[in-house]
N, C-alpha and C positions, 0 to 999 in steps of 0.2 A: 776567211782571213787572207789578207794579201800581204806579204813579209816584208813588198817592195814599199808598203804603205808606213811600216810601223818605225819607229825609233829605235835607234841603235847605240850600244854601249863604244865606247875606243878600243882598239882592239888591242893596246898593247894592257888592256886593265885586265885582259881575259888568261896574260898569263899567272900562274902561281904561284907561291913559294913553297919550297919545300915543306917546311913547318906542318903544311896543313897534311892532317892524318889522309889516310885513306877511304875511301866509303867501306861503309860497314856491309859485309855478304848478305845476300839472302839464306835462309835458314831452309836447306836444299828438301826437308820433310813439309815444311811450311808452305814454300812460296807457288804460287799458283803457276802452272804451266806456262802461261802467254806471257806472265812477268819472265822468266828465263828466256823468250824467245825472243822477246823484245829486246831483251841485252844482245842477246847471240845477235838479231840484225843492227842492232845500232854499233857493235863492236864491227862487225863487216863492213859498212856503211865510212865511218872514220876512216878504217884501214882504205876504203877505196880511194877516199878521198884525198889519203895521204901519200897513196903509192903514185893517184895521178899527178899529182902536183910534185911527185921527184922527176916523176917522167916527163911534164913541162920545163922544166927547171935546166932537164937535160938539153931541150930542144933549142932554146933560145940563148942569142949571148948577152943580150939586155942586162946588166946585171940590177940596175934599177929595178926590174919588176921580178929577176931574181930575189929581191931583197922581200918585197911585198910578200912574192911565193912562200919564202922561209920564214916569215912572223906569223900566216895563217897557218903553213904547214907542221908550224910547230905547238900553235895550241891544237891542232886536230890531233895531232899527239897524244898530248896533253889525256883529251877527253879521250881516246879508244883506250888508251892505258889504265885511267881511270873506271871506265865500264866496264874491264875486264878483269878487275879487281873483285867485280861484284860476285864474281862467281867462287864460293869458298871452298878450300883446300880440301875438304872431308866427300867433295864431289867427284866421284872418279871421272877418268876417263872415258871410260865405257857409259857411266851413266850421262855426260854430258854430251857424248853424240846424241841420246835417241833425242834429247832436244834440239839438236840441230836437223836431224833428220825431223820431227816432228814440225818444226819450221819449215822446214823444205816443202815438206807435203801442205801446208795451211796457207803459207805463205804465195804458195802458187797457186793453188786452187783459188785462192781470194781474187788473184789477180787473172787469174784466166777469167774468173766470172766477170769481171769489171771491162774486159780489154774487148775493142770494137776491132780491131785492125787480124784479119783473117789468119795470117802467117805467124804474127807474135803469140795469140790463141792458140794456133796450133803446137808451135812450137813448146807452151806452159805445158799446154795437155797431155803433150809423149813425153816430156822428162818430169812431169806429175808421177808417174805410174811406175816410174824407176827410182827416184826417192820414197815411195809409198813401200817398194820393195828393199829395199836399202835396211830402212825402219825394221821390217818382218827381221832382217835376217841378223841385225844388232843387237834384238830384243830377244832373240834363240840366245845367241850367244851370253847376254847379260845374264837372264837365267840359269842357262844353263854352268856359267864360271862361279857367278854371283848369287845367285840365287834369291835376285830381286826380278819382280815381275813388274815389265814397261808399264803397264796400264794403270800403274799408282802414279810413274812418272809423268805421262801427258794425261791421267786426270781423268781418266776413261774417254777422253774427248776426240783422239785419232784411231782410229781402228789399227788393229797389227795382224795382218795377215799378208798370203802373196798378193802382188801385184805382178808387174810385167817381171819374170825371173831374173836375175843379174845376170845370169848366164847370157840372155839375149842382150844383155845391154853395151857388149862388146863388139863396134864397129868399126868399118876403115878410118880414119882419120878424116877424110875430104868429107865425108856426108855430114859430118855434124856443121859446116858451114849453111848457115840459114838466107836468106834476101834481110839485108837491111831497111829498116824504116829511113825517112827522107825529110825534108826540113816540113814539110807538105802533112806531114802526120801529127794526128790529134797529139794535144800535151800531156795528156793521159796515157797512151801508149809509148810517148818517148819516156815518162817517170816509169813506166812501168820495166820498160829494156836495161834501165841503170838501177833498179831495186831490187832486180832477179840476179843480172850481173854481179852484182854487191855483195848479194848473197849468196849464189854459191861459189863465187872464190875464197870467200870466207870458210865456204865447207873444204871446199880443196886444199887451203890452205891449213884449215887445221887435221885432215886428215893425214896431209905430207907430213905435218911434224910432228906427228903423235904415232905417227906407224911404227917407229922403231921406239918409242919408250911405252910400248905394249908387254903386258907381259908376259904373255903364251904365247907360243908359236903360232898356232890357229887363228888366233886374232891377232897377230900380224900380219901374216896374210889376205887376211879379213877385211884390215884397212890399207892394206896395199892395192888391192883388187879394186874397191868401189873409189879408191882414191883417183884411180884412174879411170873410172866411167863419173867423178867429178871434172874434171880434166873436159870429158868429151862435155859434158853439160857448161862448164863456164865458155869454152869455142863455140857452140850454139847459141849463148846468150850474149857474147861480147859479139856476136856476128850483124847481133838484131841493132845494135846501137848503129846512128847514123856517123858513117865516116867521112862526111862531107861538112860537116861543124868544125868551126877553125877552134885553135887550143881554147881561147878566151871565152869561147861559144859553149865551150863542153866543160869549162870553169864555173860558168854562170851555173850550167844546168849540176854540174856537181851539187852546187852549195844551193840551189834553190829543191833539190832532192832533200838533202840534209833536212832544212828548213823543213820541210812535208813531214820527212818521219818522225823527227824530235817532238811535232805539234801533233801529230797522228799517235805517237806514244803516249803525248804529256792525256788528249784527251782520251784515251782509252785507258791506263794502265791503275791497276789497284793498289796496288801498294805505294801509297801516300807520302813514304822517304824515296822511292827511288821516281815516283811523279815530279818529285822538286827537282832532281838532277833532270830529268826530260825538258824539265821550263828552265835550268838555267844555260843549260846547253842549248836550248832551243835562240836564248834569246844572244848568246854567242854566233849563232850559224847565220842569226839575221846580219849581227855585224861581219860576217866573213860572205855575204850574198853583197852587200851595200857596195865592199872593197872592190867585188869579181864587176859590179856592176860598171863603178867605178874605172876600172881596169879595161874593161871593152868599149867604154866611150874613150877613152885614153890612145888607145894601141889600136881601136880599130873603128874607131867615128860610127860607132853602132849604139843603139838605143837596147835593154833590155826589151820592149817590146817588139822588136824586128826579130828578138829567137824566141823568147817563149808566149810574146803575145801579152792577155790577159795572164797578172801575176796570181789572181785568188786561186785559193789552195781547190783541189778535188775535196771528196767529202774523206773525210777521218781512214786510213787504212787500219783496219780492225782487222786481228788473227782472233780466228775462233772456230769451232769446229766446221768441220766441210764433210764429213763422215757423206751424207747423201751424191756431194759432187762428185767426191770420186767413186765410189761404187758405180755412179753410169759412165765416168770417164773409160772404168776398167772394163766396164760389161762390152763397151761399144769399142775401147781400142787397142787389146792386148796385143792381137797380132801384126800388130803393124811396127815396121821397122823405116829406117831413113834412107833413101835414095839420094844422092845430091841435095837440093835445097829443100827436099818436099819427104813427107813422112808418109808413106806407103802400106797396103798390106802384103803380108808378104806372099802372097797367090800369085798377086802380080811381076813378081819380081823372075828372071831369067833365069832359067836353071847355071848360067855362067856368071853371075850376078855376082859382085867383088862382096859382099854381104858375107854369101855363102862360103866362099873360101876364106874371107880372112876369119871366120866362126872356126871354120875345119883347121886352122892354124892355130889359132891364139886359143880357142878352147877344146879342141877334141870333141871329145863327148858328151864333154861338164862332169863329168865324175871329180875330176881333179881339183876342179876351181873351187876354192876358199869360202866360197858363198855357198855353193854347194854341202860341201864337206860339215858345213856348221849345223846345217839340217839333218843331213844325216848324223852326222854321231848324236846331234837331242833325240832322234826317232830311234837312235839305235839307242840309246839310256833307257828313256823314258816309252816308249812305245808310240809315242805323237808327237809332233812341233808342240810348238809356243804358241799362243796366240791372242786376241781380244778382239771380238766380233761380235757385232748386234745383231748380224743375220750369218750366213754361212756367205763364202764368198760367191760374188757373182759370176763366177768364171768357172763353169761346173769342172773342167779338169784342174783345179787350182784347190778343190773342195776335200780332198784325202790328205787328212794327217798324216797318214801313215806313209806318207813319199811324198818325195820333191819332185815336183814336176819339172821336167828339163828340154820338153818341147815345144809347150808355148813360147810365143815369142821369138822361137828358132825355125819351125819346123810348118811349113803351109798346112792346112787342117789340120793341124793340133787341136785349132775350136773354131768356135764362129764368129765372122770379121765381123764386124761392125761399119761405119767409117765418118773420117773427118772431112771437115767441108773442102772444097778443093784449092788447092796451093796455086797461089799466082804472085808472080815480080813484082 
């Protein structure tokens, strides 16, 4: 499908009136895992697309295309408000992360398997291993407050055990900046840089404002902690997007993004009521792609094919299980940690290494840390973690119930490196 090809609706018919009800929830015992997660990204998606367009808005004093900005930016509104509806009241908080996390983990795995460009690959595969871990340590907690077990929630379909510890996922600030992609890169790996982006500030964003209306202390902490190694994951991903595309340019690719997921949702998604909101939202994104098009021949005497080229879509982005991906991601790259632009093991790193000290700063020992702490008090309950695994993990120090391991991913020979292909500008 090419979006640039099809017919489009008027875009002031795309707004609503009040009148009309809300969509009705998915029935959270019912609804299949990847239908939840497909909301959770198309709700992040909107929101991206909403917050760039205040942020153009700001940039320019045109008020003419101000004008355009605020009638697309108001039905994207519109639609993330309404998706976010879908998700009904009787849902906790707690249970609506591990779908988020579960998305995290599928959603990148997918796209690492798909992505040709060395660095952006890289980049999926080390914050892969730390959302996989994220997951393990939401699904202790959920059992262990609630006494519901993750693996009804994503469906047996994601495994819940360690990955890379959170403990390790605490770094300086400068290393999480990655090398950008360039006007020069496949248009596969540019949708690929704005759909991870998309999505995890979606996570970050819901973890900032859900951390304080937690209701235990433990699990405040809980999402105050990973809240901030989301943080370190959306500055890795907003690094990857090319900053050399002018506003009108990165407008286009907004809405021809859009366009990809709503059509990648409408053809994948099982549930038959909320398939119609993917096709009619989908055929909404066409007419706010037509505008953007519109808009860069306008303001910038450019053709849609001078930025994205050939419009026809990639093939369908389908979430589904990855269980086999990441077990070799984990086997091959637990202990590697980020140096500057390039993700490392950590053998190689200097014993004076800013790694090292900002670890001995911000976490001690890890006894203390949040993530931590939630393991041990389930092992000190219960006698074991949590957990849902088709094999034992593949990271033999990662394999005992009965302790959290707190040196992987911190501590050189903790285990055995594996390694990633090599990192270049």
């Amino acid at each position: 499908m090419n979006p640039f090809n099809e017919p489009h609706v008027n875009l002031s018919s795309c707004t609503e009136p009040f009148k009309n009800a809300p969509p009705k929830p998915y029935k959270k015992e019912e609804v299949d895992p990847y239908t939840k997660t497909r909301i959770i990204l198309m709700n992040g998606t909107e929101f991206e697309a909403n917050w760039f367009s205040h942020q153009l808005a700001r940039h320019t004093d045109d008020n003419e295309l101000r004008r355009e900005l605020a009638l697309c930016r108001y039905i994207e509104k519109q639609q993330q408000l309404k998706i976010s509806l879908l998700k009904p009241a009787n849902e906790s908080i707690l249970e609506h992360t591990i779908s988020y996390e579960q998305l995290a983990v599928d959603l990148t795995a997918e796209l690492a398997k798909r992505e040709t460009n060395a660095n952006v690959k890289e980049a999926l595969d080390f914050a892969l291993l730390e959302d996989f871990d994220h997951l393990y340590r939401y699904a202790n907690l959920l059992e262990m407050e609630q006494g519901i077990r993750a693996e009804r929630l994503v469906g047996n379909l994601t495994e819940i055990t360690p990955g890379r510890p959170t403990a390790a996922h605490h770094r300086p600030p400068k290393n999480n900046v990655r090398f950008p992609v360039t006007a020069e890169d496949d248009k596969h790996t540019k949708l690929h840089t704005l759909i991870i982006t998309a999505a995890e500030q979606q996570t970050m964003n819901y973890y900032m404002n859900v951390t304080n209306l937690y209701k235990s202390d433990l699990g405040r902490s809980l999402y105050r902690e990973i809240a901030l190694v989301e943080e370190e994951h959306v500055t890795q991903y907003e690094s990857l997007i090319d900053p050399n595309a002018t506003w009108l340019e990165m407008m286009l690719w907004h809405e021809y993004c859009e366009c990809y997921l709503y059509w990648s949702c409408y053809e994948t998604e099982t549930d038959e009521n909320i398939k119609l909101l993917w096709e009619e939202y989908l055929s909404f994104e066409i007419a706010h792609l037509h505008k953007a098009k519109e808009l860069l021949q306008k303001y910038e005497g450019k053709s849609y094919e001078s930025v994205i080229g050939d419009g026809t879509f990639p093939d369908a982005l389908s979430l589904h299980s990855n269980i086999d991906y990441v077990r070799n991601v984990l086997a091959r790259t637990v202990q590697y940690t980020t140096c500057k632009e390039c993700a490392v093991p950590l053998s190689d790193l200097p014993k004076d290494t800013d790694f090292l000290a900002y670890q001995k700063k911000t976490c001690g020992n890890g006894k203390e840390l949040p993530s931590h702490m939630v393991i041990a008090n389930k092992i000190g309950a219960d006698g074991e973690d949590y957990r849902f695994e088709t094999d034992e993990n593949p990271v033999p120090p990662l394999r005992d119930r009965g302790m959290d391991n707190l040196e992987v991913g911190r501590e050189p020979g903790a285990c055995k490196e594996g390694k990633f292909p090599p990192c270049q500008a």
